[in-house]
LUMVO-584959 format. One line per field, with one value per residue (C-alpha): residue in three letters; x, y, z. Coordinates in Angstrom, 2 decimals. Example, Ala and Ser with C-alpha at 12.3 -4.5 7.8 and 13.67 -1.06 7.14 Angstrom:
<sites>
r	(ALA; SER)
x	(12.30; 13.67)
y	(-4.50; -1.06)
z	(7.80; 7.14)
</sites>
This chain:
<sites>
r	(UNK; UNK; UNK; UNK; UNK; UNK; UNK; UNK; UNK; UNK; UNK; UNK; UNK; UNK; UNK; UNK; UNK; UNK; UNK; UNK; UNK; UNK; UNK; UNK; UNK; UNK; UNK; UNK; UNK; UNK; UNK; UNK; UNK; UNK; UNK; UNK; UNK; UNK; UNK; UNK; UNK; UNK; UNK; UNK; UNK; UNK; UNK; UNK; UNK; UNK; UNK; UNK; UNK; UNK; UNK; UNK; UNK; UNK; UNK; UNK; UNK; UNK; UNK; UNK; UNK; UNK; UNK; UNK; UNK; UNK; UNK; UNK; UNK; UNK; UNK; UNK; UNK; UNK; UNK; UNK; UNK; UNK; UNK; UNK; UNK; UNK; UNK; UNK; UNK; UNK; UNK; UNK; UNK; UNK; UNK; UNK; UNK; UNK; UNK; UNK; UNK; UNK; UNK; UNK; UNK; UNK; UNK; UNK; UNK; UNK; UNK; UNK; UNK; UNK; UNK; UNK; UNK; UNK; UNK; UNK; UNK; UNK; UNK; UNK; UNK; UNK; UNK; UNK; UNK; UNK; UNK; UNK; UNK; UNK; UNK; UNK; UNK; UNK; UNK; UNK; UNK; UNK; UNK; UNK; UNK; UNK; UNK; UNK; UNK; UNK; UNK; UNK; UNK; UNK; UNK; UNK; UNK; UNK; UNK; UNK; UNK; UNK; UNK; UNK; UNK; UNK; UNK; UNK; UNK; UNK; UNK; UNK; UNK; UNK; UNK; UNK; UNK; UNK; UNK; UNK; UNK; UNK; UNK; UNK; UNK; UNK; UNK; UNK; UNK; UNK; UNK; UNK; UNK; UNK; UNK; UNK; UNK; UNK; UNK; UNK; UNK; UNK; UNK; UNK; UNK; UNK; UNK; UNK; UNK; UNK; UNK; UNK; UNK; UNK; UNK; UNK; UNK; UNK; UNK; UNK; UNK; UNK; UNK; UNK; UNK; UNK; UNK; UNK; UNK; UNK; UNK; UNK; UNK; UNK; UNK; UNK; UNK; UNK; UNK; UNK; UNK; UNK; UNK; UNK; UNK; UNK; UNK; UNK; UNK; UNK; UNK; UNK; UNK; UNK; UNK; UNK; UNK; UNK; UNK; UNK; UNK; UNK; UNK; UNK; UNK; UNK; UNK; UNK; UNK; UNK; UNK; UNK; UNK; UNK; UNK; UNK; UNK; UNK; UNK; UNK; UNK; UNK; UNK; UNK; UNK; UNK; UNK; UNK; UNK; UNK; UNK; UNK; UNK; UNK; UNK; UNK; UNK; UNK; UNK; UNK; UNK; UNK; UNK; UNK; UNK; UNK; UNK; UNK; UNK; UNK; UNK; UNK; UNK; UNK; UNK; UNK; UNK; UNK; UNK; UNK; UNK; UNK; UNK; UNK; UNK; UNK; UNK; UNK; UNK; UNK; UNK; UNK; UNK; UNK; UNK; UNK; UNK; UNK; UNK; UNK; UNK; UNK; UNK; UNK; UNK; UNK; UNK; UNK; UNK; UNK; UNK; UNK; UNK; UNK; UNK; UNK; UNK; UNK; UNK; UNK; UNK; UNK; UNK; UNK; UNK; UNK; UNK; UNK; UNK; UNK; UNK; UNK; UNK; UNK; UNK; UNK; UNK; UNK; UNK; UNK; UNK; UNK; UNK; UNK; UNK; UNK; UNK; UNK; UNK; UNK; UNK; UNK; UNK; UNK; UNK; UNK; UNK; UNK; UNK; UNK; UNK; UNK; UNK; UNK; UNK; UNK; UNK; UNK; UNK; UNK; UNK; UNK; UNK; UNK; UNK; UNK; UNK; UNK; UNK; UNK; UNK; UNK; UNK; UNK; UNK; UNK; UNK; UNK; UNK; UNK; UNK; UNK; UNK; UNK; UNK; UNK; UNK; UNK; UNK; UNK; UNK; UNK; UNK; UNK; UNK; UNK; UNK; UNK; UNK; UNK; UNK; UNK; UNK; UNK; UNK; UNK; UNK; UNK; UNK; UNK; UNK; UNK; UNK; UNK; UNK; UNK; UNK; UNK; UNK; UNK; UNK; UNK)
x	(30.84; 34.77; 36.35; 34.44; 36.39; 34.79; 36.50; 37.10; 39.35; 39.04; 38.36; 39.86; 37.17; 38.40; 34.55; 34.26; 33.00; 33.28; 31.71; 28.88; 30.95; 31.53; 34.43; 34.19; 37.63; 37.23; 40.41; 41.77; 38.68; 39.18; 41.71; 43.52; 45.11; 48.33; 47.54; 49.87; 53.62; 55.44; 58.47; 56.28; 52.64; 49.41; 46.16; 42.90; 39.42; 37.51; 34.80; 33.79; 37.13; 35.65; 34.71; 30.95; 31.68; 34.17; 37.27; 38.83; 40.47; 41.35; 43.92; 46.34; 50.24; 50.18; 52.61; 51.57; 53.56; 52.06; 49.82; 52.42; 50.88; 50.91; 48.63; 45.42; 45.76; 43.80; 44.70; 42.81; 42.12; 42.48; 45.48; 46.98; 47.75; 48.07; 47.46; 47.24; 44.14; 45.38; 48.81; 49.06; 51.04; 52.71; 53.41; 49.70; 49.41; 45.93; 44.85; 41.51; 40.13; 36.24; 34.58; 31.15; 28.44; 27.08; 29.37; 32.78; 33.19; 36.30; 35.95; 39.00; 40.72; 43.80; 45.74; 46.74; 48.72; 51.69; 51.70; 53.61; 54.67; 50.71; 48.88; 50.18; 47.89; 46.39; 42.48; 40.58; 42.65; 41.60; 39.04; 36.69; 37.68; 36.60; 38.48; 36.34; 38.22; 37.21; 39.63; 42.31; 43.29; 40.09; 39.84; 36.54; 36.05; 33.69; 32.98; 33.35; 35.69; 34.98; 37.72; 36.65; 33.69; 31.30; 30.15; 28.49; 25.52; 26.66; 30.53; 32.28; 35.26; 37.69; 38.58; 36.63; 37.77; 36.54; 34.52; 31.51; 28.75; 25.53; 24.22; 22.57; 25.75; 23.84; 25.06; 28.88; 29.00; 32.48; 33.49; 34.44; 36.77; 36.10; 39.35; 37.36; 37.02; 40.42; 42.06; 39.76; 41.37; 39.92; 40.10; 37.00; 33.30; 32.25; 32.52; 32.10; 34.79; 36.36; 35.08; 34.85; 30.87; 29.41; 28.61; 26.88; 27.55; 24.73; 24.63; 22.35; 25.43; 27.77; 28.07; 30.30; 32.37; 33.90; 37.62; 37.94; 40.42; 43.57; 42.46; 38.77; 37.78; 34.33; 32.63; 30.27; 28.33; 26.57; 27.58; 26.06; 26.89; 24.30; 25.30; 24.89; 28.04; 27.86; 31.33; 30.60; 28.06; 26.39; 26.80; 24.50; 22.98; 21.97; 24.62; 27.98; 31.18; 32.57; 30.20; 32.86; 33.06; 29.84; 27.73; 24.88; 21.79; 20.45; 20.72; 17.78; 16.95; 15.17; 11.47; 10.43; 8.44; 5.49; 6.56; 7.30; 10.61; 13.13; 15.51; 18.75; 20.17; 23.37; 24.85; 27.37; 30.03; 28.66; 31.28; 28.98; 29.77; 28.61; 27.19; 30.54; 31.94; 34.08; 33.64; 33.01; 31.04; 27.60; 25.96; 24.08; 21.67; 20.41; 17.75; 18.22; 15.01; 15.47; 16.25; 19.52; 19.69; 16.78; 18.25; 16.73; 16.69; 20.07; 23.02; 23.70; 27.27; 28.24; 29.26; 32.93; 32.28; 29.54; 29.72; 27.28; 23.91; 22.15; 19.40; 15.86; 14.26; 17.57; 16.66; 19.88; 18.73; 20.85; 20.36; 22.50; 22.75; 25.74; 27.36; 26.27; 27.98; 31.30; 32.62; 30.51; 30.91; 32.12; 35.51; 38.01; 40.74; 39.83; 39.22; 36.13; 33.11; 29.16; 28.00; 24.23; 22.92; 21.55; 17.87; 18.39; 17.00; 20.46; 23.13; 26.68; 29.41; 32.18; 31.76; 33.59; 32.01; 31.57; 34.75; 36.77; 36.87; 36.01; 32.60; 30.42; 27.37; 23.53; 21.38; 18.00; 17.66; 14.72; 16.89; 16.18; 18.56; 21.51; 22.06; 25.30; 26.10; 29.47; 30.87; 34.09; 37.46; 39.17; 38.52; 37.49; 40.72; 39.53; 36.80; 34.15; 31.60; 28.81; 28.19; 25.43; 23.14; 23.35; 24.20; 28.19; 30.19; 34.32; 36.58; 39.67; 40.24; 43.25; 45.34; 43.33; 39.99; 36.69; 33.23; 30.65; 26.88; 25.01; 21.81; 23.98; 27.18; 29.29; 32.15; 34.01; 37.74; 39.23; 42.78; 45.08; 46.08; 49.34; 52.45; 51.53; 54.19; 52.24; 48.72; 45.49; 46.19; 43.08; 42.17; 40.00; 38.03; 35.61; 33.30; 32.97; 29.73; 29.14; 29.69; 31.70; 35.47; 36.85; 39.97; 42.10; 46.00; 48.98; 52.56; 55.39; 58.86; 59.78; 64.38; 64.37; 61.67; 58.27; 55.52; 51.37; 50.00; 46.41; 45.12; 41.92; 40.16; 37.55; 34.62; 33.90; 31.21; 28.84; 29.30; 27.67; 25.26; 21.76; 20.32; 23.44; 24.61; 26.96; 25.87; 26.82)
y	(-103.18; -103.08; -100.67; -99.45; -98.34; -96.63; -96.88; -94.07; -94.72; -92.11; -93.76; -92.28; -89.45; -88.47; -89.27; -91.95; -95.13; -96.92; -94.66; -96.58; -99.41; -100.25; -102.81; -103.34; -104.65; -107.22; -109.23; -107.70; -109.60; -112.87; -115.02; -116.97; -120.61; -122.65; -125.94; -127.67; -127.02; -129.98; -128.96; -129.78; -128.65; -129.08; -128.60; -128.08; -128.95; -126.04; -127.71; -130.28; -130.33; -130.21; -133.45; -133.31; -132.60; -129.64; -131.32; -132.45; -131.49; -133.55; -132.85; -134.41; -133.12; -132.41; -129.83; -126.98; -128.18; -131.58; -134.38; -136.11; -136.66; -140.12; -139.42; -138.28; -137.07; -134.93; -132.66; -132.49; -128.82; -128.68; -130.70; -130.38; -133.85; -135.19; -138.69; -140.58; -142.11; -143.57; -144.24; -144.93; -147.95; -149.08; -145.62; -144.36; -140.78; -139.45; -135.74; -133.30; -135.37; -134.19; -135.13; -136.79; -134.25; -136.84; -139.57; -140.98; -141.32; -139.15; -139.47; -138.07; -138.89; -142.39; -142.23; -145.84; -147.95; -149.27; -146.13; -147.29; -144.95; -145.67; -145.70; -142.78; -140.05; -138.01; -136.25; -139.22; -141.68; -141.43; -142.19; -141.94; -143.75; -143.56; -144.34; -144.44; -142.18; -144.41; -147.20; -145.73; -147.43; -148.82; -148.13; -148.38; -147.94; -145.43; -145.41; -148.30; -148.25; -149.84; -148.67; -151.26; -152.52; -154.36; -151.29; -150.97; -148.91; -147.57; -147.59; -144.93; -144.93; -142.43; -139.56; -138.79; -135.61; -133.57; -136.31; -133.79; -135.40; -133.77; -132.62; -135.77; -137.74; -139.99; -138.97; -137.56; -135.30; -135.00; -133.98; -136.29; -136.84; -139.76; -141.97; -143.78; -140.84; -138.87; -141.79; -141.15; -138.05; -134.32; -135.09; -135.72; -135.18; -138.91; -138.74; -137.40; -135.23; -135.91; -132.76; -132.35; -133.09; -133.70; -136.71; -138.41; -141.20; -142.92; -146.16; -148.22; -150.22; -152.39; -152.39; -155.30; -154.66; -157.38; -157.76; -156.37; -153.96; -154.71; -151.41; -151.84; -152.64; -152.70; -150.27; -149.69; -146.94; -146.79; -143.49; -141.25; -138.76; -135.95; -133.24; -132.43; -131.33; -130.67; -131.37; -127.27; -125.16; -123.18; -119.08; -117.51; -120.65; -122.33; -125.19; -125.97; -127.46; -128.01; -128.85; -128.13; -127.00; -127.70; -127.60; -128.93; -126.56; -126.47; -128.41; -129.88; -128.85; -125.59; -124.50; -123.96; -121.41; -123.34; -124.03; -127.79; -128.71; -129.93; -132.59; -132.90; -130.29; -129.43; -125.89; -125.77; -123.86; -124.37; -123.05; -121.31; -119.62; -116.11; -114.61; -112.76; -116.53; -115.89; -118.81; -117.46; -119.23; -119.00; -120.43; -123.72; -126.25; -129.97; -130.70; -134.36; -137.61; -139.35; -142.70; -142.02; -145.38; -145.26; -144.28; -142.04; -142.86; -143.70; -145.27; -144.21; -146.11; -144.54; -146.42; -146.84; -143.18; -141.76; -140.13; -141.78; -139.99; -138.56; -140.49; -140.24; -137.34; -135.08; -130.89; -129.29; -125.02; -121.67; -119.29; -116.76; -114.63; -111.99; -111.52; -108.29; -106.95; -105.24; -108.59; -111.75; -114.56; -116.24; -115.43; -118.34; -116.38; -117.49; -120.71; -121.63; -123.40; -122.43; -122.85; -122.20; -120.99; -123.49; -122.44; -123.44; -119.66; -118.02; -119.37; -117.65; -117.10; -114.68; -112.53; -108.73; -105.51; -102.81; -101.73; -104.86; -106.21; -109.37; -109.35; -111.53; -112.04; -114.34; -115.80; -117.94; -120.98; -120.63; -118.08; -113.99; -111.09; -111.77; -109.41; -108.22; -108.68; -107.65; -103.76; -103.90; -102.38; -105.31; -108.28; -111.28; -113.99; -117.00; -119.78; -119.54; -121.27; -120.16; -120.77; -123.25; -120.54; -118.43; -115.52; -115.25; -116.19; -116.84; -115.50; -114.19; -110.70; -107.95; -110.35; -111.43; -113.59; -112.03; -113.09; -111.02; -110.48; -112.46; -109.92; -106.67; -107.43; -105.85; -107.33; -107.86; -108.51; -111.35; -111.67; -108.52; -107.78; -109.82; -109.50; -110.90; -113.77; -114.86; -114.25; -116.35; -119.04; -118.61; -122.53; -122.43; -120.82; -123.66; -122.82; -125.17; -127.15; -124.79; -121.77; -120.10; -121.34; -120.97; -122.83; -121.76; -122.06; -119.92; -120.17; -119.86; -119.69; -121.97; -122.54; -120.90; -123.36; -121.94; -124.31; -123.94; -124.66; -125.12; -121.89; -121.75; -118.51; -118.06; -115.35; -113.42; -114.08; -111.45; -112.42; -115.89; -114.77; -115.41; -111.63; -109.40; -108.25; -106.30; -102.63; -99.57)
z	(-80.70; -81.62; -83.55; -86.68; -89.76; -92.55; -95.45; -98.15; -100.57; -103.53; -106.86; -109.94; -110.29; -107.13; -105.50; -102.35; -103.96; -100.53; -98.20; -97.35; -96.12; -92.36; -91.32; -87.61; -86.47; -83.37; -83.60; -80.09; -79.10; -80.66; -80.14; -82.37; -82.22; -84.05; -84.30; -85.71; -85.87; -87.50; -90.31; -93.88; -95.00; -93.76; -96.17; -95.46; -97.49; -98.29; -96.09; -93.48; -92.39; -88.57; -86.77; -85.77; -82.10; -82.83; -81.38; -84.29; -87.75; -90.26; -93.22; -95.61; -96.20; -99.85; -100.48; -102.42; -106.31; -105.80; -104.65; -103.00; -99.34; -98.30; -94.84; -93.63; -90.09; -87.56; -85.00; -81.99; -80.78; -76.97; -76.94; -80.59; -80.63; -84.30; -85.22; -88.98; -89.88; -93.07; -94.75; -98.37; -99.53; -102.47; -104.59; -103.83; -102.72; -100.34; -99.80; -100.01; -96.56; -95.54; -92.41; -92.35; -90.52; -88.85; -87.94; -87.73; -91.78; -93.26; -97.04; -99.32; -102.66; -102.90; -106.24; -107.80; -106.02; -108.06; -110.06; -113.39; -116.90; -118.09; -114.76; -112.79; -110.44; -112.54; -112.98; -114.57; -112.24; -109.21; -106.72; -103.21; -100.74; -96.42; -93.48; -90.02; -87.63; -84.71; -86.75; -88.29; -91.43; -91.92; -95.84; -97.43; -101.35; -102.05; -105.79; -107.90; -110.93; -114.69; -116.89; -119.63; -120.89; -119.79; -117.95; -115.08; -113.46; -110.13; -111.44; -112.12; -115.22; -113.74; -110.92; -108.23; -106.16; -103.77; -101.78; -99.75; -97.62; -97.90; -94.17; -93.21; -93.83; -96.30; -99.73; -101.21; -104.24; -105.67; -109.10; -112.07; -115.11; -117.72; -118.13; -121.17; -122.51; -122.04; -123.92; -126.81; -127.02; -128.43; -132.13; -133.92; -132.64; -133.16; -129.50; -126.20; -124.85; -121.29; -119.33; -115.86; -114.86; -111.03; -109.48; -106.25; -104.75; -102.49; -100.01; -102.45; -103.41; -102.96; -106.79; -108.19; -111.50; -113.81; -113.98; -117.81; -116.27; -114.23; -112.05; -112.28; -108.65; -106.57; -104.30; -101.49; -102.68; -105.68; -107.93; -110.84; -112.99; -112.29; -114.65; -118.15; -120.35; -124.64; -126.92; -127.72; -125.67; -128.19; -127.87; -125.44; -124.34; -121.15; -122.38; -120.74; -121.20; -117.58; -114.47; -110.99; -107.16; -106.17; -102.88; -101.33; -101.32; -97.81; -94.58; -95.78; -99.43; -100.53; -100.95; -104.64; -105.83; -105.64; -101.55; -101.83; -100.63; -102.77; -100.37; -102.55; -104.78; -105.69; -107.07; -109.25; -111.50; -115.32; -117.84; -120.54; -123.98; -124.60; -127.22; -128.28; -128.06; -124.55; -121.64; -118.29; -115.14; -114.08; -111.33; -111.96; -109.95; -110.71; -108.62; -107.52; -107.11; -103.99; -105.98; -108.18; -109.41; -112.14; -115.26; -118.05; -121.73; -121.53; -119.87; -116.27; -116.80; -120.16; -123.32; -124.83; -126.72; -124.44; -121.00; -118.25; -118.66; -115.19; -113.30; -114.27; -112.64; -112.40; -113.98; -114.23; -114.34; -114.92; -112.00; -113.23; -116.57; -116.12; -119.59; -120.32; -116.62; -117.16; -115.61; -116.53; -114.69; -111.16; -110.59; -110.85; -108.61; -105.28; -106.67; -104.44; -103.91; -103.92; -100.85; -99.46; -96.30; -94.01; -94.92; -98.13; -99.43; -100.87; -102.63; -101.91; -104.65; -105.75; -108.75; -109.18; -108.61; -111.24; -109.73; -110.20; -106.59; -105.64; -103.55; -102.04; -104.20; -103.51; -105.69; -105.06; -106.25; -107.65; -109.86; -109.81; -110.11; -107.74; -104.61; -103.80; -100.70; -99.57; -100.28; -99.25; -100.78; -100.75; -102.66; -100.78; -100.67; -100.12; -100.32; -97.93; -95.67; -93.53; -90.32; -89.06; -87.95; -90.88; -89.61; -90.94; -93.78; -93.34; -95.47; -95.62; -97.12; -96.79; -95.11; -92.12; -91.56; -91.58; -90.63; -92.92; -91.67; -94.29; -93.98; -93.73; -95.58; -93.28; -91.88; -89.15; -88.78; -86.68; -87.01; -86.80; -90.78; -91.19; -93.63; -97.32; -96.35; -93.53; -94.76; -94.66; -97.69; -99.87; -99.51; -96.45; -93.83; -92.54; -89.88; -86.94; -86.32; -83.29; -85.10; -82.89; -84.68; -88.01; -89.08; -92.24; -92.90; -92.76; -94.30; -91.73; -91.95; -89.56; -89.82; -93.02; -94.45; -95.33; -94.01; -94.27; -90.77; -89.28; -87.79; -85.63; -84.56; -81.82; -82.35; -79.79; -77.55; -78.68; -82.05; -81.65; -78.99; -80.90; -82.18; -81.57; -85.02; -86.55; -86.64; -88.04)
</sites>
């Protein structure tokens, strides 16, 4: 079963707070892959990044000050062959590039074209867009945009980012920031503010916009706000001021308590207030109808001082409570995404220890104490994704990639620990659809320039053969 490592590192007291933990190390086992190898930087999403048949990976070039990439490419894994799907034009800038689960769909975020000193890239400016990898340079607008009134239902009035199909390929969640808004400014409460809220965007469009706007423009899908944000979250409430990194709850929903099945949900990162009036993250969910084009009692496209309302039907729900723990709240260092298991049942985030370290934690969402799962002595490095059985979770952690057990916790090691220089970048470790790859990034020092480059590792065989696990 590999090599198995128990770790004892003495805590101040001088007792073993660790012993219990088991860290099998496989990576003489697994074998590991450089994919790319071109002189500037490659970036991966923090998910989807795999085409549906496992040959492909798609990514942008940002590099790591800016977002300055002007392709999105994809490197095919048995030859390493790169070719561009799309090439901005005209000024724009493209990155954060997700595949659809199902098809040939890439969705990822295009900055304005003819940037100029008032329209230039920035949070609330800019937006979805898809390219079909079967015709590169095919660009299709995701979102619609409606900067001024009249506005309209289905439009968006500022960024999208983050562009994430739900498993059946139908719907994209991405996050949001008001451009309406952010003008407006954060002076006065006459007004909403501009913060950062969820969205989806579904195929009941096209949705036409009028030309009040010299950068309003139309869209093929038809997207909603589907979060719930307040100017100033009152102390120890269930209110939040920032909705972000989100994930779709199950491969095909969740059971509630009461055992009917709940299709679309999201989970998100909900910014709350505490009692003693500090901000830290809990985990959220909004529950979503199957028609998101109904609106409630008010506006699903917003007014000139109001931010779009959510459809009719949407419950937005705490899971979490942590801010009496000696460290409330979801860590924002990794920055990373909740993610779900397949089933639906758990929800997967990163909160400390009562040591400090960053661990693996679940919660249900149908809400409950959370379970920790991981007990490691490192923290965990990275975002993270589970594979499509279940049974692991990537990550990167002490320098290398790991694949936790997701009913044990333990976890296994992949890649042989490297120097800090050339460690696992904490953006990525995205499982492939077959579960038995995971692909992350790596800086290299390639002629004296340092370079992130697309990694793959391959489990070994044992480790994806259905009921061998991990034991101590």
């Amino acid at each position: 079963m590999g090599i198995f490592r128990v770790m004892n590192p003495p805590s101040q007291n001088g007792s073993n707070t660790f012993a219990h933990v088991a860290v099998a190390d496989v990576s003489a086992e697994a074998t590991e892959l450089q994919l790319t190898y071109a002189e500037r930087d490659h970036v991966l999403t923090n998910v989807n990044v795999w085409s549906p048949d496992g040959r492909r990976i798609v990514f942008d070039v940002r590099t790591s000050e800016d977002f300055n990439g002007t392709t999105i490419e994809e490197v095919e894994i048995a030859s390493r062959r790169v070719r561009t799907l799309f090439e901005a034009a005209n000024g724009a800038h493209c990155g954060v590039a997700t595949y659809s689960p199902v098809g040939s769909w890439v969705a990822f975020i295009l900055g304005p074209e003819h940037p100029s000193a008032d329209w230039y890239y920035g949070m609330s400016r800019r937006r979805g867009v898809l390219v079909d990898a079967r015709r590169p340079g095919s660009l299709v607008a995701l979102d619609a945009m409606n900067y001024r009134p009249p506005f309209t239902p289905g439009a968006l009035r500022g960024g999208s980012h983050v562009h994430v199909f739900s498993p059946d390929g139908l719907w994209v969640s991405f996050t949001y920031d008001d451009e309406v808004l952010e003008r407006l400014g954060d002076v006065g409460a006459d007004h909403d503010l501009n913060q950062r809220n969820v969205g989806v965007a579904v195929p009941a469009g096209p949705v036409s916009v009028a030309r009040s706007h010299p950068r309003n423009h139309d869209g093929e899908y038809f997207s909603v706000i589907v979060t719930r944000t307040q100017n100033r979250p009152r102390p120890g409430s269930d209110e939040i001021c920032r909705a972000c990194e989100e994930g779709w709850v199950g491969a095909d929903g969740y059971l509630r308590a009461n055992g009917e099945r709940q299709k679309h949900a999201l989970a998100f990162q909900g910014l709350v207030v505490a009692p003693d009036g500090a901000k830290h993250a809990e985990i959220f969910i909004v529950d979503l109808p199957e028609d998101l084009t109904m609106p409630a009692e008010e506006s699903l496209a917003g007014t000139e001082r109001r931010y779009p309302r959510p459809p009719r039907g949407t419950t937005q729900r705490r899971l979490t409570f942590s801010s009496a723990r000696q460290y409330p709240g979801v860590v924002a260092v990794p920055r990373h995404w909740i993610r779900s298991a397949p089933d639906g049942a758990r929800i997967a985030f990163l909160m400390r220890d009562e040591q400090g370290i960053v661990q693996l934690f679940c919660v249900s969402p149908n809400g409950g104490e959370p379970k920790q799962l991981t007990h490691n002595p490192w923290p965990v490095a990275s975002a993270f994704t589970w594979s499509p059985d279940g049974r692991w979770i990537a990550h990167a952690m002490d320098n290398s990639v790991f694949a936790t057990d997701a009913m044990t916790g333990h976890s296994v090691r992949l890649t042989t620990r490297s120097a800090d220089s050339a460690a696992p970048l904490p953006l990525a470790c995205v499982f492939s659809p077959n579960g038995k790859q995971i692909a992350y990034l790596r800086k290299l020092d390639q002629a004296g320039q340092v370079h992130s480059q697309i990694f793959v590792v391959s489990l070994p065989e044992r480790l994806t053969t259905p009921g061998d696990r991990v034991q101590r």
